[in-house]
C-alpha positions as CSV (number, residue, x, y, z in Angstrom):
1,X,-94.9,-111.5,-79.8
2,X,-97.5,-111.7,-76.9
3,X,-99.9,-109.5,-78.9
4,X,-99.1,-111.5,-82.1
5,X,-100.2,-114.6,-80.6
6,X,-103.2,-113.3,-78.6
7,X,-104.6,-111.5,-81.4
8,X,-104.2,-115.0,-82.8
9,X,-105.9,-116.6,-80.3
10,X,-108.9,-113.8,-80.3
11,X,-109.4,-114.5,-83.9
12,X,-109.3,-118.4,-84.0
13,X,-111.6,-118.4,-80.9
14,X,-114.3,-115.6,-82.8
15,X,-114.2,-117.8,-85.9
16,X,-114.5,-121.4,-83.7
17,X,-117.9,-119.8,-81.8
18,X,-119.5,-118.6,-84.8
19,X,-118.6,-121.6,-87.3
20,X,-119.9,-123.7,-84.3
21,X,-123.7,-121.3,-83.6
22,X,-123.9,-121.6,-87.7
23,X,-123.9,-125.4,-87.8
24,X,-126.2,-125.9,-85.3
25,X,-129.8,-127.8,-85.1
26,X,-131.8,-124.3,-85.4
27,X,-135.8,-124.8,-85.1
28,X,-137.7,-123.5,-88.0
29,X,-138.1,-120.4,-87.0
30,X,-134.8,-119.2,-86.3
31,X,-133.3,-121.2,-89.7
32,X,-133.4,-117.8,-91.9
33,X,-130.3,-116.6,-93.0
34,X,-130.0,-113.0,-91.0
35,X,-131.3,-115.1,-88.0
36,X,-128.2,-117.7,-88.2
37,X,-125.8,-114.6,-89.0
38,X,-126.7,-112.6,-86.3
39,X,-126.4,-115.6,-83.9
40,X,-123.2,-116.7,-85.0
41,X,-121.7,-113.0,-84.5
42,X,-122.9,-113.1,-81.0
43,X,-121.6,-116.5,-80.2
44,X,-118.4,-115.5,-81.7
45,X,-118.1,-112.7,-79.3
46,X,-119.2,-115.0,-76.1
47,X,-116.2,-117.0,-77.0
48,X,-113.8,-113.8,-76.8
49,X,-115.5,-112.7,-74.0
50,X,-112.8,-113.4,-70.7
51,X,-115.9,-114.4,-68.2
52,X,-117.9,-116.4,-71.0
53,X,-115.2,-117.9,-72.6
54,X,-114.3,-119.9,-69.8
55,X,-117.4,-121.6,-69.6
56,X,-117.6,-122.2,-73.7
57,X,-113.9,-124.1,-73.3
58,X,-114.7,-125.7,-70.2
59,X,-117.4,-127.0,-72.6
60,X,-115.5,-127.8,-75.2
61,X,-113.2,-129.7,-72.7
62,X,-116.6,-131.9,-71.5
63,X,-117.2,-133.0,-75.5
64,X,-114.0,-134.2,-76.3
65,X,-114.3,-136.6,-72.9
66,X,-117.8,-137.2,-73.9
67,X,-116.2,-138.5,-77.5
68,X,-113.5,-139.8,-75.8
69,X,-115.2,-142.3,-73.5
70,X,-117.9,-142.6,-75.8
71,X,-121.0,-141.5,-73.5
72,X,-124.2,-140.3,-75.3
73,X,-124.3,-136.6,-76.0
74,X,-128.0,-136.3,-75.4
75,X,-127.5,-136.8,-71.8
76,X,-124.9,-134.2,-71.7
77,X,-127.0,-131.5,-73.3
78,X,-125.5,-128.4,-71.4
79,X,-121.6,-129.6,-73.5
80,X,-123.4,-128.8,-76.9
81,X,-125.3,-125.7,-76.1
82,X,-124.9,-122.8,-78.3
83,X,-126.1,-119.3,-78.0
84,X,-129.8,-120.4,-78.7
85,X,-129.6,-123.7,-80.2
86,X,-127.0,-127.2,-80.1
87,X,-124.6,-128.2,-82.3
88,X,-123.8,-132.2,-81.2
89,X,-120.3,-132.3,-83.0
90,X,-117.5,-132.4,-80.9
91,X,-115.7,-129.6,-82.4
């Protein structure tokens, strides 16, 4: 049951990262296809990741406060980081 769920938990939070580094605001340069791929796969894995993935919820955490008390997301840039880019939707 406990490997059921965090092979669950792996999976959803893989998917999440990279769904999240493919939607972001990507500069010209970096908006090629293989470019966006190859970032989402490696923001997927910094959400696995035990030591990064606490920082990417903590974030995730900060945006839904952000939306919650309605503050401006510009001023609360480091919430909406992404591997290279930000993505300024809550989830």
């Amino acid at each position: 049951m406990t490997s059921n769920f965090f092979s669950f938990f792996v999976g959803l939070s893989y998917m999440y990262g990279a769904q999240r580094q493919w939607k972001s605001e990507n500069r010209p340069s970096r908006d090629l296809f293989t470019e966006r791929f190859a970032l989402s796969l490696i923001n997927g894995a910094l959400y696995v990741i035990p030591p990064f993935s606490i920082f990417k919820f903590m974030s995730l955490l900060n945006r839904i406060e952000i939306k919650y008390k309605g503050l401006d997301p510009t001023n609360y840039k480091d919430s909406y980081k992404e591997f290279f880019t930000y993505n300024y939707n809550t989830f």
